[in-house]
N, C-alpha and C positions, 0 to 999 in steps of 0.2 A: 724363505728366500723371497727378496720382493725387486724387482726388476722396471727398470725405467727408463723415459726418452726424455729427454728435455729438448726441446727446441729455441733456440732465439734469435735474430736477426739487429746486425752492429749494421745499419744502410746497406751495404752491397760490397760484396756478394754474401749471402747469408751463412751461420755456422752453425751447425749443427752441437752439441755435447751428447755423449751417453752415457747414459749413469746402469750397469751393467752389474752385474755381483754385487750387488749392495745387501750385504745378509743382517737380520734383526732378530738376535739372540732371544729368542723366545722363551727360553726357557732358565732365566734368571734365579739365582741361590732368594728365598724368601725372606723380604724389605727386613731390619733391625726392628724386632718389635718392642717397645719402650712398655708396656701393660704387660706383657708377659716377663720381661725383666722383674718390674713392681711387684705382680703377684708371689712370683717365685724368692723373691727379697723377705716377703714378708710370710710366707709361706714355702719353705723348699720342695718344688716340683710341682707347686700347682699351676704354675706359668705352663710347662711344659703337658701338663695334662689337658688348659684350657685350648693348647693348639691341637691336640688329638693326638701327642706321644705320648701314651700309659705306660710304655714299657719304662720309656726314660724317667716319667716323674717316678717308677715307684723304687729305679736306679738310685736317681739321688738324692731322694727323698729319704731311700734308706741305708744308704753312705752317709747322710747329714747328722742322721740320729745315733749311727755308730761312733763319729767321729763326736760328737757331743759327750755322749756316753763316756768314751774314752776318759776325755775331758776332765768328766765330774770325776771318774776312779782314781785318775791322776792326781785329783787337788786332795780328795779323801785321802791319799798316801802323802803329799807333800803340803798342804795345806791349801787354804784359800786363794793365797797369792798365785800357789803354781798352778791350779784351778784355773785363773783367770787368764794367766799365759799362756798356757797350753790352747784353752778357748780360741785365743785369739793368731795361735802359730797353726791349727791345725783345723780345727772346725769352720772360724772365719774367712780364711783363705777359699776352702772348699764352697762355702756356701755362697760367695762371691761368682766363683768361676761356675756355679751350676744356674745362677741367677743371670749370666752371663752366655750362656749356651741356651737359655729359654729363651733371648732376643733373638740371638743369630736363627734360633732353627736347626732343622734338620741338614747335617751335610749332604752335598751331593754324590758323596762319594767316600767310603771309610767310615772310620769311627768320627762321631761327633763330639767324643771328648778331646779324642788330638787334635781334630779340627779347632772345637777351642782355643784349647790351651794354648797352641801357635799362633793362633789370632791375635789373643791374650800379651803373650811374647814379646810378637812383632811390633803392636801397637803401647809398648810399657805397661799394661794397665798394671803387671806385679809392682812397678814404682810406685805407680797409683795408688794403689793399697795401702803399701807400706807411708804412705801420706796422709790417709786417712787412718792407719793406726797412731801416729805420732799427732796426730789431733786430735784423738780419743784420749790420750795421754796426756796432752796437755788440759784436757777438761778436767780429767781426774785430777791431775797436781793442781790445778787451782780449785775445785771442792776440798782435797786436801787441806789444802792451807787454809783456806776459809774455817774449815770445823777444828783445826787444830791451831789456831793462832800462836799459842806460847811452845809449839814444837822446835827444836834447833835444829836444824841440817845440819850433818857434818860435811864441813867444807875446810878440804887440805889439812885435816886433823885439830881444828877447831870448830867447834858453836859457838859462832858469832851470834849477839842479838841485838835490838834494835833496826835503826832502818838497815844496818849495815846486814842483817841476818834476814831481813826482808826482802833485798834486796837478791842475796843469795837464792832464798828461794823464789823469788819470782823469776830468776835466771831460767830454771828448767822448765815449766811452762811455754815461757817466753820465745825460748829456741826450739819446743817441739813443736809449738805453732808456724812459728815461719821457715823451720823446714818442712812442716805438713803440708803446710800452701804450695811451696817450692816444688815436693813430690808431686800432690796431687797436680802441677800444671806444667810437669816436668820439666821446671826452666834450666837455664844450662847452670847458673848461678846456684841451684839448690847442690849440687854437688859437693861444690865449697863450701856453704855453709854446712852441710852436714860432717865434712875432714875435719871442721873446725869442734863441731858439736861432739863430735867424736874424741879428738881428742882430749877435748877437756873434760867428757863425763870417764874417760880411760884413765887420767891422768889423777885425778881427784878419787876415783875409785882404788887405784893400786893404793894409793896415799893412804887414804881410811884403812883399808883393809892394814896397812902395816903399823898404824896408830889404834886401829879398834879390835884388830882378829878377823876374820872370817865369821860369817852371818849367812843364813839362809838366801837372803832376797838380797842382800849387796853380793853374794856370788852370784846369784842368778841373773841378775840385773847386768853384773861384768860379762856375763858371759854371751848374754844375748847381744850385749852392745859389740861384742868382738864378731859373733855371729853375722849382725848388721854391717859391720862396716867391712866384712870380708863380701857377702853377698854384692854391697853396693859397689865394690870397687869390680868385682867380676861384672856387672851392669854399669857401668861406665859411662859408654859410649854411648847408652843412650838420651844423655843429659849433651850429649856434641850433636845433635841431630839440627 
């Protein structure tokens, strides 16, 4: 508590101010540390060890290796592809929010993972995410197409080629980048573009599927996309912000 007089004199007759209860929160939640994010990023839970929580680095250090694990058993049963989706639905989410709780610090009070995660919450960074996976996505579909030049998309129950099939596939790419952007800066407009993204990879996917059968990776692919677009519409609101 820090207590004070101010005095000052306007000519005559002079006036006094008192500056009285003026309290100075001393005991502050600890600054966002950006190097312990880093480390823990590139190492899960050593952020949190290099602050002096062992108990928490060896927490989610060893939730990260679990949820990896999972991962690999998953894609060994459904192959590579589902390997890499799981990866990125389960493991990467986790190792985000634990790289994330190495900056904040220790709660002042409760659990430090709920503390997160409502942090998390409040501030979108799950949009976030979900931004940087669709720009991970889109890196991949253009190595893709790079190493596979004479591939055809099937698009609305044809492979088109030439520019016209080139074009097709530079479409997905294209759209997973600038809704990536969109997420990662949560503008209000990535919204839209994503109902739009949405419904044409929904729309072109039922297509196929009724021109080519059912396939491994175009069900899965359907299905995460209905996933996605049910998630985003439950988080809405925070693109009105």
């Amino acid at each position: 508590m820090i207590e004070g007089r101010v005095r000052f004199t306007l000519g005559k007759p002079s006036h006094t101010v008192s500056l009285t209860s003026m309290s100075v929160d001393t005991q502050t939640r600890p600054a966002f540390d950006h190097r312990a994010a880093l480390y823990s990023a590139l190492l899960p839970g050593l952020g949190h060890l290099l602050r002096g929580r062992a108990r928490a680095a060896a927490f989610y250090g060893t939730i990260t290796i679990l949820l990896i694990m999972l991962s690999v058993a998953l894609g060994r049963v459904s192959g590579r592809a589902a390997e890499v989706f799981f990866f990125m639905l389960l493991a990467l989410p986790w190792w985000a929010l634990q790289s994330y709780d190495a900056a904040l610090g220790p709660a002042a009070s409760g659990s430090d993972l709920v503390r997160t995660a409502r942090h998390a919450w409040e501030e979108g960074h799950d949009i976030r995410f979900l931004g940087l996976l669709f720009l991970i996505s889109a890196a991949n579909d253009a190595i893709i197409i790079a190493k596979n030049p004479d591939y055809l998309l099937p698009f609305f129950c044809t492979k088109l080629d030439g520019a016209a099939g080139f074009v097709t596939k530079a479409l997905s790419p294209f759209l997973h980048t600038w809704v990536g952007y969109g997420f990662l800066r949560v503008k209000k407009w990535a919204l839209l573009v994503y109902l739009v993204y949405a419904a044409y990879g929904t729309t072109n996917a039922l297509v196929n599927l009724t021109c080519f059968g059912p396939g491994r990776i175009r069900n899965t692919l359907l299905i995460a996309l209905i996933a996605f677009t049910t998630y985003i519409l439950w988080r809405r609101r925070m693109f009105q912000r």
